[in-house]
N, C-alpha and C positions, 0 to 999 in steps of 0.2 A: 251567565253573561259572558260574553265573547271576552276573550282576552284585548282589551286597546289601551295601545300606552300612548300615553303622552311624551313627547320631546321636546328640548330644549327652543324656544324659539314657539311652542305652541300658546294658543292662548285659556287661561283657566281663568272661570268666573268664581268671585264670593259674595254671597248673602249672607244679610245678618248685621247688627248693630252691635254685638257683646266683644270684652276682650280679643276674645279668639281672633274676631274677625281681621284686624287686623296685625296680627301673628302668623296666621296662615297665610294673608298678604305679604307678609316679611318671609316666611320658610318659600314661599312661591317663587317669588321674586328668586332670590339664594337659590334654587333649581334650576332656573334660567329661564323660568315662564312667564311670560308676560300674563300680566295680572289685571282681571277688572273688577272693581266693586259695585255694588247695588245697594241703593240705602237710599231714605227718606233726604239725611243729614250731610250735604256737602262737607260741612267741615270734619265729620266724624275721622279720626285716623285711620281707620280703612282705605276710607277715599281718599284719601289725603294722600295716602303713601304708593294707593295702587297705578301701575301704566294707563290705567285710561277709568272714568267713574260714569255712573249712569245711577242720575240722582231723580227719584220718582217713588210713587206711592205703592206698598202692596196691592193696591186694586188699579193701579193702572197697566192695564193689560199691553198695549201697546209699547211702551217701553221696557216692559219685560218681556217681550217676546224679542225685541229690537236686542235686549241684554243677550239672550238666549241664543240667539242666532249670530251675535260675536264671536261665540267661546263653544272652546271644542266641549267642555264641562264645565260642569258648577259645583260648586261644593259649597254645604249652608253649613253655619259656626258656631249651633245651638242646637238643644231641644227645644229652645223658646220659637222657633219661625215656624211659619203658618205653614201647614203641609197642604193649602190647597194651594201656595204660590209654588210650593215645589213639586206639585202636580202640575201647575198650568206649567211651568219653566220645561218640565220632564217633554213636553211635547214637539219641541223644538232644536232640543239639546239633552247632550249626556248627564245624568246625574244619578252619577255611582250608589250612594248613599241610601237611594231611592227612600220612600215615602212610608213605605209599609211599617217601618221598625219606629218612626217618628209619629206615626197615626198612632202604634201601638201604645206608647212610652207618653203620649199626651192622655192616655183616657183612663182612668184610675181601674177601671171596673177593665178594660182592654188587657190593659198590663197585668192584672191579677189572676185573668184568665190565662195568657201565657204564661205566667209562672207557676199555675197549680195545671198546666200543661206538660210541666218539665220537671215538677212531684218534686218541689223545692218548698222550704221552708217560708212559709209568709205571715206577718201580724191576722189573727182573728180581726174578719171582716166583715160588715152587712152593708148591704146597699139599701140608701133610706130616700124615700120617696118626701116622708110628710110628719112631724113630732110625733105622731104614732108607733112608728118603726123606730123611732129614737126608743121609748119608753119599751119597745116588745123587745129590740134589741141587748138591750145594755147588759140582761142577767147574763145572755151567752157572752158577750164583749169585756163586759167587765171596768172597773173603772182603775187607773185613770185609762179615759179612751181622747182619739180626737177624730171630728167632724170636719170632713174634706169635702170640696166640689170636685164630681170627677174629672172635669177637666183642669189637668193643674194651670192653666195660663187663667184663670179664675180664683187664686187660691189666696192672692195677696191680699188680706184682712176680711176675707171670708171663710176662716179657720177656727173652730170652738174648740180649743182642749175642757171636758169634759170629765170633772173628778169627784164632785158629789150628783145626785139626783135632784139639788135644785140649782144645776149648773142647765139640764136638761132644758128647761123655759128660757133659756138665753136664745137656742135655734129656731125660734119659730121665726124671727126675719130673715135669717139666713135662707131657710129653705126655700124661701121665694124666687130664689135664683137658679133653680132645677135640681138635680137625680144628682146626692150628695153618697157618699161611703165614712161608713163608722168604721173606726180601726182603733182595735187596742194598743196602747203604748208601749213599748217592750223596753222593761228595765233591763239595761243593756250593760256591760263591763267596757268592751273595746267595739270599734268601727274600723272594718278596714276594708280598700277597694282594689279593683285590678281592671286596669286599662291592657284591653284585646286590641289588636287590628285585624281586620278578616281582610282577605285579599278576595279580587274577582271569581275565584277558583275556590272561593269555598274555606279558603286553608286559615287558620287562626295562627297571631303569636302573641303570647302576654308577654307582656313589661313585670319586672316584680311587685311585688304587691306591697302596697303601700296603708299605712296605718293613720289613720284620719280623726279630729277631731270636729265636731262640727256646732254650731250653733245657730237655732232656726233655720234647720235644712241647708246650711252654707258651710263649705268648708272653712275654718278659721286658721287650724293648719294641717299639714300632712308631713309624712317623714317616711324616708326609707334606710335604711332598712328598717321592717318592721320587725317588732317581735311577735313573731307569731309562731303555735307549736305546730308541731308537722303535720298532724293529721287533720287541723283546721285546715291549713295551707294545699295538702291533699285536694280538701272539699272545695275549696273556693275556685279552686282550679279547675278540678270537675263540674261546677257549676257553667264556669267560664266558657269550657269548651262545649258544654253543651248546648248555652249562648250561642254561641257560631255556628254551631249545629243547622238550628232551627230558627234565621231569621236569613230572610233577604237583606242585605246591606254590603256596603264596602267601606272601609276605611276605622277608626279608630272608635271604641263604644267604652264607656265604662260601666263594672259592675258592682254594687256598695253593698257590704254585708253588716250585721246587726252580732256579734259573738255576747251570747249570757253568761252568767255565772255559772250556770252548770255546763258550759262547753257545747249547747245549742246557737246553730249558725241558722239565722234568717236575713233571707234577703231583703235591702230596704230597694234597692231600685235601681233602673239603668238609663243611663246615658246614651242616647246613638247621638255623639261627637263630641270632639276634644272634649276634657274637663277639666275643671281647676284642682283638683287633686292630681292631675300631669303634670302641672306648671314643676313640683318638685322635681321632675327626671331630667329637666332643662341644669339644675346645678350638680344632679345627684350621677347621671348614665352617658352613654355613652352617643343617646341619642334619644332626642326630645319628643314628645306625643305626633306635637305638629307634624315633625320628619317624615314619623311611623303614616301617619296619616294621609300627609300627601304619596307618599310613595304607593300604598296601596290604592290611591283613586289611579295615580298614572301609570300602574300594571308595571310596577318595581318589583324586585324580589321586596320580600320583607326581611329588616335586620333583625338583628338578634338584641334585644335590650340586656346590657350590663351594669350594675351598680360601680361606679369609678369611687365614691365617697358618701359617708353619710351627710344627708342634707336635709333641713326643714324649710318647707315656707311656711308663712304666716301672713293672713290677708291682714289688709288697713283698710277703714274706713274713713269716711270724710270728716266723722269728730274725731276719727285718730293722728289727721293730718299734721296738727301742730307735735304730738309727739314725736311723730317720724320725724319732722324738721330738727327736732334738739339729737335725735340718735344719729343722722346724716353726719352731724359732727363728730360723735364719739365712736360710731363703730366701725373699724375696719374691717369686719366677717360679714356686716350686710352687703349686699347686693338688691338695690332698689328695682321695683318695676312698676312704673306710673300707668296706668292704663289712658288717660288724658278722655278720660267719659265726661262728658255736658252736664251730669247729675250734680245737685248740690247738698240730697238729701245727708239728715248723719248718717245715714246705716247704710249708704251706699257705699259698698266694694271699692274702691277706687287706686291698689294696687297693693302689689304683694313682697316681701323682700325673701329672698334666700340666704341661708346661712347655712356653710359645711364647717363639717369640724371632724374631730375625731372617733367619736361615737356621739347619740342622740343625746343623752339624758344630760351633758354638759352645755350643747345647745339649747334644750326647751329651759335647763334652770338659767340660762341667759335671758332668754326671753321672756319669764317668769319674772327675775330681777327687774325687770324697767318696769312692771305693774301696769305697764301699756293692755293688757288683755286682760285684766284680773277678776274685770265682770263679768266672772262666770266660765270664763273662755282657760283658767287655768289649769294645766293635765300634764301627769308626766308619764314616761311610756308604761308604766303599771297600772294606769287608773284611766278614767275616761269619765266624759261627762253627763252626768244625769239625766234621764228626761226630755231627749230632743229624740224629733221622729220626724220620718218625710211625709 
């Protein structure tokens, strides 16, 4: 891809309805770019906060193309957007990012391929057509397993953790919904990720790598510095760069690892853009995902990410909401971030807080103390939590 930068005074498009989206309108803006957003949702923060919005449906084609033909580029704020809208947008207009890594990173069976591409460590896997393939599978798979549709934007309550063999006669509804993948569960010790930026030229730079706990595939929090020993820290890096290697993309990707007991790293999965396990380098470095992100769509050098302080965040949900209101009051070390999302499910995300301090394990036993997360979600940097898988 040719080298083109953007300048102050240019204009950049964002898609996409999730936090990010209106973050990277905020880091834009702060650039001196004038900012358009796209989204179904007038009121969403995105549009709300962006220079100009363009409010319309993923299949209205006519206004995404009207989008498209605004802005010098676009930049989407998820794995979750549809990559045939950033295929049609692609036609019109720049988008760094491009499609390929996000077609990749949506199709279970896609992604597995690239990674046993790149002779990396991955969960025992089968690809099951019909309860048949459940029942041939399971001897090689082993139990506990869990039963995924390959496209993960299908995956919310169509997910069977599978731990005895008359768990097996639960998936006959499910398979009615197409070409699913059996994966074994990997009891795991620690999780830890490393957000890349690849620039137009090919060239990568990681942020430090960060130590994550997660629950049902969500980060609930992260912290850097991690502990992690050096020749882990080696691999994950070598992984990383070989990520940049071998995808078409620009701008910021995360990569999430699985470390066992016996000192075995497999990869759980990647990201092509921002992730909430970055949100940490916002209180922790010297400079934020976002930054790293926009700099490499507009053909910036890339910075050098530095740890300034140890920091954790820790997401909230909307049943955690009345807790966070009684801590508003007592903690000085928080730092809140409302995301102002339309959701009013309880398990939906709805914003995250940062706390530094002088090393980790004083902060997580903070956050530990208010028993705000103690469902499950409790971990201190030597232990990690059982039995959660992507």
């Amino acid at each position: 891809m040719a080298n083109t930068v953007l300048y102050p005074g240019d204009t950049i498009g964002v898609i996409g309805n999730s936090a990010n989206a209106a973050m990277l309108v905020t880091t834009a803006r702060k650039m001196g770019l004038r900012v358009g957003a796209y989204g179904a949702d007038e009121t969403s923060e995105a549009l709300q906060l962006a220079d100009f919005k363009a409010v319309g449906s993923n299949k209205d084609s006519e206004k995404l193309q009207h989008f498209a033909e605004s802005c010098a580029a676009i930049v989407y704020d998820s794995d979750r957007v549809s990559t045939n809208v950033v295929k049609f947008l692609a036609q019109y207009t720049r988008i760094p990012q491009g499609s390929d890594m996000l077609e990749m990173m949506q199709d279970r069976l896609l992604e597995r391929a690239f990674f046993e591409q790149l002779n990396v460590n991955i969960a025992p896997y089968a690809t099951i057509i019909n309860l048949d393939d459940v029942y041939q599978s399971i001897n090689s798979i082993g139990y506990p397993c869990v039963l995924k549709p390959i496209q993960k934007e299908w995956s919310r309550g169509r997910e069977l953790v599978i731990k005895t063999q008359t768990d097996i006669a639960k998936a006959a509804g499910l398979l009615d919904w197409g070409t699913y993948i059996l994966e074994s569960q990997i009891a795991y010790d620690r999780e830890y990720s490393i957000i890349v930026a690849r620039d137009q030229d090919g060239n990568g730079q990681a942020f430090p790598i960060t130590e994550t706990q997660s629950v049902d595939d969500r980060p609930v929090r992260t912290w850097v510095p991690a502990q992690v020993d050096d020749a882990v820290a080696s691999e994950i890096q070598r992984i990383a760069t070989e990520v940049t290697k071998h995808v078409s993309y620009v701008g910021v990707f995360e990569v999430s690892f699985y470390l066992t007991s016996s000192g075995a790293i497999y990869v759980k999965k990647i990201v092509p853009a921002p992730s909430e396990t970055g949100y940490v380098f916002e209180a922790a470095a010297n400079l934020t995902e976002f930054d790293q992100h926009l700099r490499a769509i507009a053909g910036l050098p890339l910075a050098s990410a530095h740890i300034l302080t140890p920091a954790v965040t820790a997401a909230f949900t909307t049943a955690q909401l009345p807790a966070m209101r009684t801590q508003w009051q007592l903690k000085a070390n928080w730092h809140f971030t409302f995301y102002h999302l339309k959701h009013q499910e309880d398990d939906d995300v709805m914003g995250h807080i940062a706390v530094q301090g002088d090393s980790i394990k004083p902060i997580l036993d903070q956050l530990d103390d208010t028993g705000i997360w103690s469902d499950g979600a409790t971990v201190t940097p030597t232990s990690a939590a059982p039995d959660e898988q992507a």
